[in-house]
N, C-alpha and C positions, 0 to 999 in steps of 0.2 A: 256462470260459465267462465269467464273473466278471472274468479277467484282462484279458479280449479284449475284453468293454465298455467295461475304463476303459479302456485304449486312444483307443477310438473315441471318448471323450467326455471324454478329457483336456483338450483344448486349450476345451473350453467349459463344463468343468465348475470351470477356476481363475478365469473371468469371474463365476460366476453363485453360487459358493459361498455368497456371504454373502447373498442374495436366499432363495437356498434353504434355508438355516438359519431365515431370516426366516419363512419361511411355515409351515416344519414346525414353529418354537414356536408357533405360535396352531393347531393342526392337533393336536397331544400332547391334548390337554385331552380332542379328544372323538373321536381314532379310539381303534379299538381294536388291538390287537395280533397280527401275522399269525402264522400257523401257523408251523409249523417248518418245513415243507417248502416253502414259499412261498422262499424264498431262504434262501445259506447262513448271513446273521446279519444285524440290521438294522441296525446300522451299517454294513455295504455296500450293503445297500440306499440308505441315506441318501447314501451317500458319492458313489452314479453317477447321482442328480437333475440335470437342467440346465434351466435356462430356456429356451433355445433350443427342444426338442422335448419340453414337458410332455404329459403326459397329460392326455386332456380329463374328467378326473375332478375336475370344479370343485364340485361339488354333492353331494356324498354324506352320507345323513345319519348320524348318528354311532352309531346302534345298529346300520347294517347294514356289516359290512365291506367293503373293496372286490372281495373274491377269492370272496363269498357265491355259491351258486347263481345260475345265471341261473331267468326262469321258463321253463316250456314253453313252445314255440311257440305251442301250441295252446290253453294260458293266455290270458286275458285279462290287458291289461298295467293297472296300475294307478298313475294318474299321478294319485294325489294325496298321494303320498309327495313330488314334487316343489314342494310348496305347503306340507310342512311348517315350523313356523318352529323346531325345530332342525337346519336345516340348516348345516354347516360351510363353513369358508372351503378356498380353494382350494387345492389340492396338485399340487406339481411331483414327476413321477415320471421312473421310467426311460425310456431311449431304447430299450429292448427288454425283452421281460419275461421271467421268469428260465427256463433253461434247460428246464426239466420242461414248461415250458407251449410251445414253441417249435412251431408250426404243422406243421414237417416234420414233425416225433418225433410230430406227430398226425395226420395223413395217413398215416404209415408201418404206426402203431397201426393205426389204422382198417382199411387194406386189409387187414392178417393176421387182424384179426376176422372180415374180411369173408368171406375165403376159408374161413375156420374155419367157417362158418356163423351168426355171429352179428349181429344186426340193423346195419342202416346208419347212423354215426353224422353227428352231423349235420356234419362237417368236411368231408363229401363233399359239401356242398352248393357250388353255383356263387357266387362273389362275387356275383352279381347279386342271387340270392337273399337273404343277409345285407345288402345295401343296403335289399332292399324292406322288410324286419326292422325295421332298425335305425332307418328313415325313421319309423316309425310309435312309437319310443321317446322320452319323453319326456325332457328332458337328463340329469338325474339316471342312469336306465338304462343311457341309452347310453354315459355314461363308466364305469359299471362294466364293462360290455363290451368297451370301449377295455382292459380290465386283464386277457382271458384271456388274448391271447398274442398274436403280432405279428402273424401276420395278421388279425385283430379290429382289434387298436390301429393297422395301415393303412387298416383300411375304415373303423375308425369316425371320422377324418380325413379321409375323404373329401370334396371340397369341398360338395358336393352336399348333407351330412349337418348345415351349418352354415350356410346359410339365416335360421336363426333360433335364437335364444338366449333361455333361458328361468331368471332368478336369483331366488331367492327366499329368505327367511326374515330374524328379527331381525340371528342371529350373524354370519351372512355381509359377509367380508373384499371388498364389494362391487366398489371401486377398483381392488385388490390383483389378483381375480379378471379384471377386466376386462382390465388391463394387462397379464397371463400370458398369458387365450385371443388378444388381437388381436396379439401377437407371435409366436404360433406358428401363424392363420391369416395373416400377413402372411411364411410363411417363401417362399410361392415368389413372393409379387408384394412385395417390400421395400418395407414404408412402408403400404401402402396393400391393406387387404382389400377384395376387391372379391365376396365371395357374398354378406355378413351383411345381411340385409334386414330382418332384424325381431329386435329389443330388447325383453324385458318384466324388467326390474327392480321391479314392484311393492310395496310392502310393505317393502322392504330402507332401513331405515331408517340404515344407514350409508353409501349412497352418497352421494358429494358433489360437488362442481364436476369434482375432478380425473377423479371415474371418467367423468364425461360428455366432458369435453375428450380423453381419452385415445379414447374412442370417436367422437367431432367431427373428429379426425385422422387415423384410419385406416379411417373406412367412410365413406367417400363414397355409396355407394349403399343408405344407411340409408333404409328408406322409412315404416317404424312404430319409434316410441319409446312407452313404456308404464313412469312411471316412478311412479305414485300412490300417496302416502303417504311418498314421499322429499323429506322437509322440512326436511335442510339442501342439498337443491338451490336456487340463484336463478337469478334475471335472466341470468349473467355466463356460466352454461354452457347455459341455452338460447337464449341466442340466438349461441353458438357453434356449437353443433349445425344448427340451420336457416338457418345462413349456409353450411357446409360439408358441407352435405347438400341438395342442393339435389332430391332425387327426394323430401324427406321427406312423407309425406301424413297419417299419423295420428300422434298426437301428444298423450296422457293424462298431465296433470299436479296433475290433483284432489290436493287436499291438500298439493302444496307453494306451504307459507302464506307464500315466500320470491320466490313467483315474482307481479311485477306485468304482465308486457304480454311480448308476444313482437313481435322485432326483429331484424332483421339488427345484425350488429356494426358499430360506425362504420364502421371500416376497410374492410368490403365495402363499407358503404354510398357512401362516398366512393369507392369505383374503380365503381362502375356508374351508369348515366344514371339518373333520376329513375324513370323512367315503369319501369326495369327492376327497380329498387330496390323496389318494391313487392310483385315478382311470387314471393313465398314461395309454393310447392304446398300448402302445409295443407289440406285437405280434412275432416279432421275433427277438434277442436278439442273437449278436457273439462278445463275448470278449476273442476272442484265444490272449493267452502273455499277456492278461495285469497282468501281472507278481505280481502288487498290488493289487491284488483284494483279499481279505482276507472275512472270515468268516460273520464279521460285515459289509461288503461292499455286501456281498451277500442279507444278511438279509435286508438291505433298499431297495434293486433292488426288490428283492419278494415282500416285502410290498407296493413298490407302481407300482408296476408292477404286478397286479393279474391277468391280463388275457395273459399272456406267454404263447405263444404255442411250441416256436422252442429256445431251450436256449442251446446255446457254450460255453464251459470253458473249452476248449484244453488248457495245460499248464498253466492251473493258480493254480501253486505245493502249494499255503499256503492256498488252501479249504480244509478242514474235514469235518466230516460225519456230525457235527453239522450245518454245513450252507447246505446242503443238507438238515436237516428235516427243516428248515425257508423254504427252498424252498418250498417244498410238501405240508405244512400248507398253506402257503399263495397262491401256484398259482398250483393247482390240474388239471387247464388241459392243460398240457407241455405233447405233444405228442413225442417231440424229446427231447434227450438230451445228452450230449458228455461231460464226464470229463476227458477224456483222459490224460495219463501223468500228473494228480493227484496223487500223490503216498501217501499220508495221506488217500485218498477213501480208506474206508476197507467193509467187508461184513456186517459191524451195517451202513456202508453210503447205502447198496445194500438194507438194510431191508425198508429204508424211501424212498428209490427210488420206492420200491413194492408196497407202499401206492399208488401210481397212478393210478394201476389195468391196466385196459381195455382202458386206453385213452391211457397208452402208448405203440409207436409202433417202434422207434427207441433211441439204447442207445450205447453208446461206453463208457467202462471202460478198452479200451488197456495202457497197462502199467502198470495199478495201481496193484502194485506186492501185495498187500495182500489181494485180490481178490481169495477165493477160493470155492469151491463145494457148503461151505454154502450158501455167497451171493450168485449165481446163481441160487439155489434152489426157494428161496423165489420171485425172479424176476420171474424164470417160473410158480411159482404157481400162482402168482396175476396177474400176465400183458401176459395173454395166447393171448393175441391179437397182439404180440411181432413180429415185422416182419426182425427188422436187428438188429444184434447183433456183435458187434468187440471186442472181448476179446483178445486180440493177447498181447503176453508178458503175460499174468497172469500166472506166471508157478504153480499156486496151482490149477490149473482148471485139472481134471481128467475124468475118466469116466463115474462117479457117476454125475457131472455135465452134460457133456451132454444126460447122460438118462435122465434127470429132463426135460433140456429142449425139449427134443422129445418128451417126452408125455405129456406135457403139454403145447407145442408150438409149433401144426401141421403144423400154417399156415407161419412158417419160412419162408422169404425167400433167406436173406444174414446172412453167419454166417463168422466171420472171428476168429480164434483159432490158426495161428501160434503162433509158438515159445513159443507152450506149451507141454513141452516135456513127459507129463505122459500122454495124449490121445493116445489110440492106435487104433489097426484095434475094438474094441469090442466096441469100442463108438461110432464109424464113422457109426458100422451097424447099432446100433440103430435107428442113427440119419436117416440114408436112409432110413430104414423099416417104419419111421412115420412120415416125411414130404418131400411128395412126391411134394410139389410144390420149392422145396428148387432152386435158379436159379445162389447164386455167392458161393462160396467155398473157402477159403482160410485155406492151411495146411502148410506152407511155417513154412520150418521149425519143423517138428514134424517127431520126430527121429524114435518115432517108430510106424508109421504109413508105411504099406506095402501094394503090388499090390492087395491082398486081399481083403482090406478096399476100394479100389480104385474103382476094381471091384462093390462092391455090391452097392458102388454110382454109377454107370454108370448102371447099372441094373433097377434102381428104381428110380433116378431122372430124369425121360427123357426132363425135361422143364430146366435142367445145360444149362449156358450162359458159363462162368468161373469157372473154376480150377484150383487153383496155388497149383505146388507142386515142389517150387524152394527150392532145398535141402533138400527132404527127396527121399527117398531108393525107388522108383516108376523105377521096371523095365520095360524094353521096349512093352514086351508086355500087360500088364495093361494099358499103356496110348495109344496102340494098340485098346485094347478093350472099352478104355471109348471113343475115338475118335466116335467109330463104332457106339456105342449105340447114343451117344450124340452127334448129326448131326451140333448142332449150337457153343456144347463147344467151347472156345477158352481156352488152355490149356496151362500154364505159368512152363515150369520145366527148369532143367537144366541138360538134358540130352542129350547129343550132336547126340546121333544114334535117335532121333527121330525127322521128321520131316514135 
């Protein structure tokens, strides 16, 4: 059998040699070593790798072998082994797997147990079945599965199974990886994968431009990227990506501190008309830390980014109020948006925010210390449709602020306001007395807020999920009384007689 493989894998196993040497030195370090019976010696094993038709065991982490038990079906699968951060880099395997495991010789088994009298094994299940399986494995799983035998290693290739691609951990050969799987789902459409819709590279602190570009080229119908925490990615391969992707719609790059603005590449830009030049799908947009992103890096994201619905800019301290109205001009319907720990946001950034009206319905401005009554004001006059609110840290925010927002933003229903110490019991009532759907609460921190105020929310919000009141003056029996009222509260204090 051994003979009959290389055979078949001669004439692509003299192109890929030295690739495949390549990958099994970074690969030694932390697999382990197969059984005896697994093949007849591992140097043949080694010897019948090819790039052409690797195994999709890109992910395996190094304590578990690839040949390990499967779980039971009837197991719960546990996909937080795929999130581990010693996961290894990628491995190019056989183009069939070795003789003992060979799908007929297990079929053939199976029916003479069967006849024997012995239970049904599961070989005798229908392909369909192992697709409904294997759909619901996390990647790591499924490429072990891909290694019991050839019929496994054809379903679990199935196009269908490959949708979405999930890499994770420090050690992982990210690039490397990337460049093996889209050459062996580009075997039957050459050039061009056309299932892989969703990328979350995460955390994988070794990818870099090449592994994006390699993926910018062969998935055109990329539609979510998720690459956060990959911080020698830049400029140069996202806006490769979202020029040759053009169905892309989400798109997480929090944390690469490399990346200033997204853009089509000149090159596209100059073969399309102006007015089309602009029209990136982005839809959802998180650049929390990218610490360079400045005013003029905002103003290109809005311009060619106009139809934004959900847009992050937690910690990116060099935006002003001016890249705020670029925003509002160019992409009017951003439902959500977070400038969090902006500390140049002031209440002329609140007044362009208000320009949104009625599309928007979640905002966080915590931090941004020059944040007062005014901004506030103007947000609940125009955006009455306003459902979550995190002002925490604005110590200019008063009472006068949140009467604005209770009467003019009934349909509240998370407000977060610690550690703003000029709200007291006479804001909190307002706010109870007029939005009775109100469900998270946060006062954590508000010195002079008392069991009083406490009270007249638990009286009048009876749909409270959450109350935090870690570190303000809430005595016993107020959180007594709001317990009573509010049957579902979960109640955050620190007050040790209460429990």
């Amino acid at each position: 059998m051994g003979a009959n493989n290389g055979k078949q894998s001669g004439s692509e196993g003299k192109g890929s040699s030295s690739i495949s040497s390549d990958l099994s030195s970074s690969t030694d370090q932390t697999s382990t070593k197969a059984p005896k019976n697994a093949a007849t010696s591992e140097d043949s094993d080694l010897s019948m790798r090819t790039l052409s038709t690797p195994s999709p065991a890109l992910i395996l982490p190094p304590h578990l072998h690839p040949l390990s038990p499967l779980l039971p079906l009837s197991a719960p699968f546990n996909s937080s082994s795929s999130t581990s951060s010693s996961e290894t880099v990628a491995m190019v395997h056989a183009t069939s797997p070795p003789p003992f495991f060979s799908a007929t010789h297990s079929r053939r088994r199976a029916t003479r147990d069967h006849h024997q009298g012995a239970s049904v094994p599961i070989d005798l299940l229908p392909d369909q079945i192992f697709l409904d399986v294997f759909a619901r494995l996390p990647t790591n799983q499924l490429c072990r599965c891909a290694r019991v035998c050839r019929r496994w290693y054809n379903l679990a290739w199935d196009p269908r199974l490959w949708r979405s691609i999930r890499l994770t951990g420090d050690v992982l050969h990210v690039d490397r990886a990337l460049r093996v799987l889209t050459r062996r789902l580009c075997q039957d459409t050459p050039n061009v994968c056309l299932m892989l819709e969703t990328l979350v590279a995460s955390g994988c602190r070794r990818l870099t431009d090449r592994g994006l570009l390699t993926v910018a080229q062969c998935c055109p119908e990329l539609r979510r990227l998720e690459v956060a925490g990959c911080y020698n990615v830049s400029n140069d391969a996202v806006f490769e990506v979202v020029s040759r992707c053009p169905n892309l719609e989400h798109l997480d790059v929090s944390g690469c501190s490399k990346v200033t603005c997204i853009s089509l590449t000149r090159e596209v830009s100059l073969k399309l008309s102006p007015m089309h030049g602009q029209q990136i799908s982005i839809r959802y947009l998180d650049m929390t830390d990218c610490l360079a992103l400045e005013d003029e890096g905002l103003h290109t994201i809005a311009a060619h980014c106009t139809q934004l619905t959900h847009l992050y800019l937690r910690r990116c301290m060099r935006l002003t109020d001016e890249g705020l109205r670029y925003l509002v001009i160019y992409c009017p319907a951003v439902r959500e948006l977070s400038v969090s720990d902006c500390r140049y946001v002031s209440d002329f950034g609140l007044r362009e925010i208000a320009k949104l009206e009625g599309r928007l319905r979640y905002l966080s401005v915590a931090h941004c210390g020059k944040i007062t009554d005014v901004g506030v004001r103007y947000v609940a006059k125009y955006c009455s449709r306003l459902r979550y609110l995190n002002a925490r840290g604005c110590e200019g925010l008063t009472d006068h602020g949140l009467e604005y927002l209770a009467k003019s933003c009934p349909k509240l229903k998370s407000l977060d306001i610690g550690k703003c110490p000029l709200v007291s019991d006479a804001g909190l009532e307002l706010l109870a007395l007029n939005c009775f759907n109100l469900k998270r609460l946060s006062l954590k921190s508000c010195e002079s807020i008392t069991g009083r105020g406490l009270q007249v929310v638990a009286a009048n919000c009876f749909d409270l999920q959450l109350l935090n009141v870690q570190d303000c003056d809430a005595p016993l029996d107020a959180l007594r009384f709001v317990k009573r009222h509010c049957k579902r509260c979960v109640i955050e204090h620190t007050n040790p007689a209460f429990f």
